[in-house]
C-alpha positions in Angstrom: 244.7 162.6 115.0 242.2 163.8 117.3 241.8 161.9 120.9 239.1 161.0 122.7 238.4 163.2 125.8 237.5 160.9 129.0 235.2 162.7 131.2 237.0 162.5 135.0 236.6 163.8 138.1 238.7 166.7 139.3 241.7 166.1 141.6 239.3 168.4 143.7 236.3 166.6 143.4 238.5 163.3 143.9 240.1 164.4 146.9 236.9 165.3 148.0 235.9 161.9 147.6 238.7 159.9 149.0 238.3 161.8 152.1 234.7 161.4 152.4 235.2 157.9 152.2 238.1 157.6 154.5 236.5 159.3 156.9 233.1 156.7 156.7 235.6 154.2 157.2 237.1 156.2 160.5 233.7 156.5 161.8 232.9 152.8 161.2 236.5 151.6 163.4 235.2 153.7 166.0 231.6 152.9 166.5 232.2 148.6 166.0 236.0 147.8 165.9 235.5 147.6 169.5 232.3 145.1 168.7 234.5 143.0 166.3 237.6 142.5 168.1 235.2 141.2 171.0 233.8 139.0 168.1 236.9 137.6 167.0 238.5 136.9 170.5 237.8 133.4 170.4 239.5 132.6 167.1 243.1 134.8 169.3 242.2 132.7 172.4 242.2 129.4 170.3 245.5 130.5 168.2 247.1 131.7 171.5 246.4 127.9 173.1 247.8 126.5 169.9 251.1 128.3 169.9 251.3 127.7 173.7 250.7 123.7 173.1 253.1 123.2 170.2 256.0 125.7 171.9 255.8 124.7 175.6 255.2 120.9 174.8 258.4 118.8 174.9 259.9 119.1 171.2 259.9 115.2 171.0 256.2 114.4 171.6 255.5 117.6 169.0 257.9 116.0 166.5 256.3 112.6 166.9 252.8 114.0 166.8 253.2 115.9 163.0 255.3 113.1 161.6 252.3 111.1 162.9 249.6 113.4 161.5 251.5 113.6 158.2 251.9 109.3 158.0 248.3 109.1 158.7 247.7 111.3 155.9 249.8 109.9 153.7 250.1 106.6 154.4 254.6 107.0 152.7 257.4 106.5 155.0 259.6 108.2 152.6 257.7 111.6 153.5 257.6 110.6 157.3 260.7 109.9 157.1 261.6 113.6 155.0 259.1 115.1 157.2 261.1 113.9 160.5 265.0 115.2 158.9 263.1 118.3 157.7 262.3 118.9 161.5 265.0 118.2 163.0 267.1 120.4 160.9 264.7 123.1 162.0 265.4 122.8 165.5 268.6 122.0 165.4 269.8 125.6 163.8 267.2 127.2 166.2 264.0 128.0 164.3 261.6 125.5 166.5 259.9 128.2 168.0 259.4 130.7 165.0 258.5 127.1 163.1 255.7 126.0 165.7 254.3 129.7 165.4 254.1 129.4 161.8 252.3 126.1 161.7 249.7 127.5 164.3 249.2 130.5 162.2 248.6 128.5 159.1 246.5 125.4 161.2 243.9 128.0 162.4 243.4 130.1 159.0 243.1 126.7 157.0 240.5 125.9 159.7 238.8 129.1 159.0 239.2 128.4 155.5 237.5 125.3 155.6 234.5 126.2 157.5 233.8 129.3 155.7 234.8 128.1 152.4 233.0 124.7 152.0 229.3 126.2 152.9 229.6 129.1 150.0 231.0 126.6 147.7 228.2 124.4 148.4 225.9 127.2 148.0 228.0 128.1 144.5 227.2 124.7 143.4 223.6 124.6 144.0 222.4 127.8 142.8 224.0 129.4 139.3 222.8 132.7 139.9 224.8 132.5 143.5 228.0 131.2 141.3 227.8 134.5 139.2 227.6 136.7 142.5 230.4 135.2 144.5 232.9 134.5 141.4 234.1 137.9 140.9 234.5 139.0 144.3 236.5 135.8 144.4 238.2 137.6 141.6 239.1 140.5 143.1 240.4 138.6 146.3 242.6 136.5 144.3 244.0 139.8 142.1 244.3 142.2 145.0 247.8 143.0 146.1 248.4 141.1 149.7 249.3 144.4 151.3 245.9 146.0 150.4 244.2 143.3 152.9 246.4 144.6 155.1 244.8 148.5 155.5 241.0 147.7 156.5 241.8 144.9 158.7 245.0 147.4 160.6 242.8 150.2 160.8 239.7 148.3 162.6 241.9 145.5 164.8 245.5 147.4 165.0 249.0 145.3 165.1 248.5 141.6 166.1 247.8 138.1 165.8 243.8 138.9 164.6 244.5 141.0 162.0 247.2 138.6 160.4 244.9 135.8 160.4 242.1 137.5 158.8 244.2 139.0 156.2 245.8 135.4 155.1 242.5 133.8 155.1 241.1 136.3 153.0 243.9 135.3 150.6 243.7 131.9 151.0 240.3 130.9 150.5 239.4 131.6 147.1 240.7 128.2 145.9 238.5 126.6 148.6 235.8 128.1 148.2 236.3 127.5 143.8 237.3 124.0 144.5 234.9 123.1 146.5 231.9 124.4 143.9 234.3 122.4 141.1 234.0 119.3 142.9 230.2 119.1 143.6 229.6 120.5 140.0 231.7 117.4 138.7 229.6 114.7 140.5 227.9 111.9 137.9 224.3 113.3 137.0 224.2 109.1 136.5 224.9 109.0 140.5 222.2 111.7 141.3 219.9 110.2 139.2 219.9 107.1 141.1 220.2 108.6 144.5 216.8 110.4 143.5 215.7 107.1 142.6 216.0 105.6 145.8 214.0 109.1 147.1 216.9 111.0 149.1 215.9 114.3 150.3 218.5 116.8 148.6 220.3 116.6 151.9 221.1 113.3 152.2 222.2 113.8 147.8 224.8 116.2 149.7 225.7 114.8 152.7 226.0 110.9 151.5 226.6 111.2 147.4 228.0 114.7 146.5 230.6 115.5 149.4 231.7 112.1 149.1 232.4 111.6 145.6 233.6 115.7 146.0 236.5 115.0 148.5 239.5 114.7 146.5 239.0 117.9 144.6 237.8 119.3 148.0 241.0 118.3 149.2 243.1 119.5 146.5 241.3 123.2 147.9 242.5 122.7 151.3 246.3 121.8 149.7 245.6 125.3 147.7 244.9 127.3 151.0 247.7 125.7 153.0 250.1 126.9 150.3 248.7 130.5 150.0 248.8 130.8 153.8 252.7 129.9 153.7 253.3 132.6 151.2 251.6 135.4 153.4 253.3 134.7 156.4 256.1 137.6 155.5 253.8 139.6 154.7 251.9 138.8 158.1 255.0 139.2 160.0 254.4 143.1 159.0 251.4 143.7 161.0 253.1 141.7 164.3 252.3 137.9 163.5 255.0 136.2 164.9 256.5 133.1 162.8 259.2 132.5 160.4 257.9 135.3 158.4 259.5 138.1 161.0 263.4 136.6 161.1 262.4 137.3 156.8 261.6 140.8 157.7 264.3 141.7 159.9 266.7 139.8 157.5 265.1 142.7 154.5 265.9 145.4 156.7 268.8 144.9 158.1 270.3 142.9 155.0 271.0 139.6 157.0 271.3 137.0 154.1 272.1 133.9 156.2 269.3 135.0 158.3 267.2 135.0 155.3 267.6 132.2 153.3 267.5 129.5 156.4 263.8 130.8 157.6 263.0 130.8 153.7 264.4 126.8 153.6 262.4 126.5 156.9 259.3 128.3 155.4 260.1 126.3 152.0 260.5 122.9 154.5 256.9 123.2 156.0 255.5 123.9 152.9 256.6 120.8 151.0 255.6 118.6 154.1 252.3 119.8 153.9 251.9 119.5 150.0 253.1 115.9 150.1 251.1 115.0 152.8 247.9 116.7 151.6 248.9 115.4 147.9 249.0 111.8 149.1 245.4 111.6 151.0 243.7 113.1 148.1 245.4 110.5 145.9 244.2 108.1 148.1 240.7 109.7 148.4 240.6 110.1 144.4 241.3 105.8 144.1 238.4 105.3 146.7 236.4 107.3 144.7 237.0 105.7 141.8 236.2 102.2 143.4 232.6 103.1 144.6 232.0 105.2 141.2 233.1 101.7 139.3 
């Protein structure tokens, strides 16, 4: 049986190539990674304040103010009341600190997410031709192994809290940015039909009908990206982000299995607060949706 013959490249000629482009790359760090890490000290001065707040406040008035951010979200007891053993289990075996890290971490690159997420879904949703640009780079973000995300950012911001953050958001947002387009493409034509009756300017069909009606799946997005920014904290932890995600590390190296498995229930803990919670306000959201569509 005779095979087919792929024309490639010769290691030479591929060699060649690799280190003509990883020398571009080189040249880019060193003429604007200076420029971007100026650009991005805001988002380190507001995670910095962050960690500082929820760390240096007293650990009641922090406990009181999640549990209360988590009621108000979901309106259950029962998870205020999980949320508030869940907690106090934390700081009891000593991981209140690492914890209150983690939470910052994952509060500023969901905020990130959100704000650069909801505009290009927006823009997804409005234009078709837009959807089929930005869908399989969305793709490739969501099929890329988490440690790739780690080489680009490393080489242009080194080892710290900037390069962590823009590595989980990168892996977080996809579902944001998806969601978000889902959720405006799943609005009643019926609704926009009357809303153009009543002559609104395609601004006010966005701002007052779409996002509105939008919300719960919108929401579901923001659940999505909390989740994904959980499971990248370990991996974070490698480039210096400090959390629950290095006691994991040093527990892999060193073979500490206690060590291990109690930031993992600790990691596991957060995550499930912040599910239920989420979960819950877009139920809600979903019923108040369905009221004004009836």
């Amino acid at each position: 049986m005779d095979w087919i013959e792929f024309p490639s490249l010769g290691r030479r000629d591929l060699r060649d190539l690799r280190l003509t482009i990883d020398g571009a790359f080189r040249e880019f760090t060193r003429a604007y990674g200076p420029t971007l890490e100026r650009a991005f000290e805001p988002l380190e001065d507001f995670l910095v304040w962050l960690e500082h707040l929820l760390i240096e406040s007293p650990w009641p008035l922090v406990l009181i103010g999640i549990v209360g951010i988590v009621f108000l979200l979901s309106r259950n007891v029962r998870i205020a009341a999980g949320a508030t053993l869940a907690l106090l289990a934390i700081g009891y075996f000593g991981m209140w600190e690492d914890t209150m890290r983690t939470i910052a971490v994952v509060t500023v690159c969901t905020m990130v997410a959100v704000i650069i997420g909801i505009p290009i879904g927006i823009a997804m949703a409005r234009s078709d031709r837009m959807q089929g640009i930005i869908n399989p780079i969305l793709d490739l973000m969501q099929t890329m192994p988490s440690f790739v995300y780690l080489i680009p950012v490393v080489m242009i911001f080194g080892l710290g809290k900037v390069p962590g953050v823009i590595a989980v958001v990168v892996y977080a947002i996809p579902p944001m940015i998806r969601l978000t387009n889902l959720g405006i493409r799943l609005v009643d034509p019926a609704v926009l039909e009357a809303a153009d009756a009543f002559g609104s300017s395609s601004f006010q069909k966005l701002s007052k009908v779409q996002l509105p009606l939008a919300l719960p799946t919108i929401m579901a997005g923001i659940n999505q990206c909390i989740m994904m920014s959980l499971a990248m904290v370990v991996v974070a932890s490698m480039i210096g982000v400090k959390g629950l995600g290095q006691p994991v590390l040093q527990a892999i190296n060193n073979q500490y299995f206690t060590m291990g498995v109690m930031n993992g229930l600790a990691i596991v803990a957060i995550a499930i607060i912040f599910d239920r919670a989420t979960q819950a306000y877009g139920k809600r959201l979903q019923k108040h949706s369905e009221v004004i569509h009836g």
